[in-house]
C-alpha positions as semicolon CSV with decimal commas, in nm:
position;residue;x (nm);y (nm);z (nm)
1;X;-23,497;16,534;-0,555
2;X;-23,740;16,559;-0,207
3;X;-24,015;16,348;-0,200
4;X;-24,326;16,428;-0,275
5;X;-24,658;16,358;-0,032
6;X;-24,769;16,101;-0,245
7;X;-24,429;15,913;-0,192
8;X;-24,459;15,996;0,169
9;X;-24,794;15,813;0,190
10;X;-24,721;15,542;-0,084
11;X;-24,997;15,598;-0,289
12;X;-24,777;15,668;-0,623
13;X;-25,014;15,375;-0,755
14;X;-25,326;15,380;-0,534
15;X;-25,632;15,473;-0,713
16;X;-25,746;15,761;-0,805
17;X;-26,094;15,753;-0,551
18;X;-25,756;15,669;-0,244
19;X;-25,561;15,960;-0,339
20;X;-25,896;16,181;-0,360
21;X;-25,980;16,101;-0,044
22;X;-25,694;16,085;0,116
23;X;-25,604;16,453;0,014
24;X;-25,969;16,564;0,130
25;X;-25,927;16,424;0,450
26;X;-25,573;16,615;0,485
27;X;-25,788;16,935;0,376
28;X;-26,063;16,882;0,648
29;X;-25,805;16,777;0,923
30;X;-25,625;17,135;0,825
31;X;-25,906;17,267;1,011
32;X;-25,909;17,113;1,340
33;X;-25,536;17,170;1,343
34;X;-25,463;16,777;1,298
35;X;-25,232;16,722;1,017
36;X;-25,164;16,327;1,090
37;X;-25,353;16,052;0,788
38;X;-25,439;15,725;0,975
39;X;-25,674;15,581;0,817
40;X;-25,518;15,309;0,623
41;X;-25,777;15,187;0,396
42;X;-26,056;15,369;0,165
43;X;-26,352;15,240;0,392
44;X;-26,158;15,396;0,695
45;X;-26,094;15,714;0,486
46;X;-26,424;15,780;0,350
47;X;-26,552;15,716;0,728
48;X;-26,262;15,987;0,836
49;X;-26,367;16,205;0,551
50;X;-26,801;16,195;0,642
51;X;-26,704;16,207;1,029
52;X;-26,467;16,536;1,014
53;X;-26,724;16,691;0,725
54;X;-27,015;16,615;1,009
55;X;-26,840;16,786;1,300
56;X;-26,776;17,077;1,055
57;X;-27,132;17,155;1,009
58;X;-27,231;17,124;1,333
59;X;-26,964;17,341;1,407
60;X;-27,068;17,598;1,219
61;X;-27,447;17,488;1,286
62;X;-27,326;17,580;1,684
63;X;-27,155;17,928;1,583
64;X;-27,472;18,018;1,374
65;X;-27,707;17,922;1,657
66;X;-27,514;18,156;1,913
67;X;-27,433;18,450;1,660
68;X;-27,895;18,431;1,641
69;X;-27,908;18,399;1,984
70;X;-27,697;18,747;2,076
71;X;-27,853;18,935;1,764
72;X;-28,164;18,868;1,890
73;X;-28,108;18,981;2,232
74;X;-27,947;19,270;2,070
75;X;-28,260;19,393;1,890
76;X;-28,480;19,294;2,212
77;X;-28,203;19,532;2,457
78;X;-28,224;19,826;2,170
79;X;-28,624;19,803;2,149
80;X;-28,632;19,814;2,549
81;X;-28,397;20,144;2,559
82;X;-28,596;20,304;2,289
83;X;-28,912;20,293;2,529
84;X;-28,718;20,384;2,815
């Protein structure tokens, strides 16, 4: 039979709050296209977890901020041709 990832990672008998973690921290690393777990402890994976989560929403904080930005200067452009 193939292994499974919790075999892979030897957490079969971790705890439960390890094996959370560790599979949230696989979920947010999906996203930066990072699919290594290094973090060999819970303290280091709940650090790994809040760090990755952070840079997420400032990510998105950052797309949000320039999406604004160009709708506003969109609305500002249109309101200039409509007097023109």
């Amino acid at each position: 039979a193939e292994r499974t990832w919790l075999e892979v990672y030897d957490i079969v008998d971790a705890s439960l709050a390890n094996q959370y973690f560790l599979s949230y921290h696989w979920a947010l690393a999906n996203f930066s296209g990072v699919m290594e777990v290094n973090p060999q402890n819970l303290a280091e994976r709940i650090f790994a977890v809040t760090i990755s989560f952070l840079a997420f929403g400032i990510a998105a904080w950052v797309v949000s901020s320039i999406t604004t930005a160009m709708t506003r200067l969109e609305v500002a452009t249109a309101h200039d041709t409509r007097l023109l």
